[in-house]
C-alpha positions, 0 to 999 in steps of 0.5 A: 458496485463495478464489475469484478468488485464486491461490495462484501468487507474484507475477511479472512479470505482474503489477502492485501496486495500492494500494487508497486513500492511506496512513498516515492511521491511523498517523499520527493515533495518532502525533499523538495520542501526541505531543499534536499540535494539528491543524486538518484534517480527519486521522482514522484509514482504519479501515473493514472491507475485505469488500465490496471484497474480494467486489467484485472477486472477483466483478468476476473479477479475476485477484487473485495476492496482497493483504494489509492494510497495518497493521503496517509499512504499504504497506513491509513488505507490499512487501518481504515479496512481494518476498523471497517472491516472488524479485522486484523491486517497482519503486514510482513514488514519485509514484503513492503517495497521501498526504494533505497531512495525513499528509505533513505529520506525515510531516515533523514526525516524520521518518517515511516514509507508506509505513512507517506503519500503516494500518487500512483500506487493502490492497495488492493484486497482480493480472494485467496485464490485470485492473488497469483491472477492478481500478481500476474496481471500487475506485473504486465505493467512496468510501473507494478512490475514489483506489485506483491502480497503483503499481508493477510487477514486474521482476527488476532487484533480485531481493528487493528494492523499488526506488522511483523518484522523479520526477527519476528516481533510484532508492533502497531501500526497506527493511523498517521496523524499531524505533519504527514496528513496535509495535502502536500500538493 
């Protein structure tokens, strides 16, 4: 185990942290593949995450679990703590960043952002009181400059990642499966 990082699984002391806005790099690999003329300013989030990571390790935040969200996106990396972990993950929908780009192929495509690839964006579970030295340390980087909280840890669904949306309805949000999960690089 790294210095700054537990080992422990993730719990009800904890809070999931998205370290920038999702889906860009999937979502520019799809349109590139279905030949989609775009006038935006859409590019893949690929970037080295190392002087981050190293920021916050010596920043002293009580890191319990990250990963990158590549393959599956922010979903699977969620519904894989979950099961391993015995938790709820509890997503505010509108705490998610996604660009109006990416929302837009979102659209086009019947796809959800939280589903799609990203190359240069991680997930991040920390203690309670270590989410405002997190956040600070994140948004140092201009690329994190939007790094928030996005949900929290309960028990309400054991296993399971539950997002709420802003009219306060709840659904499931599952694993991705099928045409988003092959490598698309």
């Amino acid at each position: 185990v790294k210095k700054g990082i537990s080992s422990n699984n993730i719990s009800e002391d904890d809070v999931i942290l998205l370290s920038r806005d999702i889906g860009c790099h999937g979502a520019t690999i799809f349109a590139a593949r279905e030949g989609i003329e775009l006038t935006s300013n859409l590019k893949s989030d690929c970037a080295s995450l190392t002087l981050q990571v190293q920021a916050l390790i010596e920043a002293g935040v009580e890191i319990t679990a990250m990963r990158d969200a590549t393959r599956g996106g922010v979903s699977a990396v969620l519904n894989e703590w979950a099961k391993q972990s015995q938790i709820c993950i509890e997503v505010q929908e509108q705490s998610i960043p996604v660009s109006a780009e990416v929302h837009g192929i979102c659209e086009m495509l019947g796809f959800e952002a939280l589903n799609l690839a990203n190359e240069g964006t991680f997930v991040l579970a920390v203690k309670k009181e270590s989410e405002a030295k997190a956040l600070e340390v994140l948004h140092r980087f201009e690329n994190a400059s939007n790094a928030t909280k996005i949900a929290s840890v309960t028990q309400q669904y054991v296993g399971k990642v539950v997002l709420l949306s802003s009219y306060g309805t709840k659904r499931f949000l599952e694993t991705p499966t099928g045409e988003l999960l092959p490598r698309i690089c």
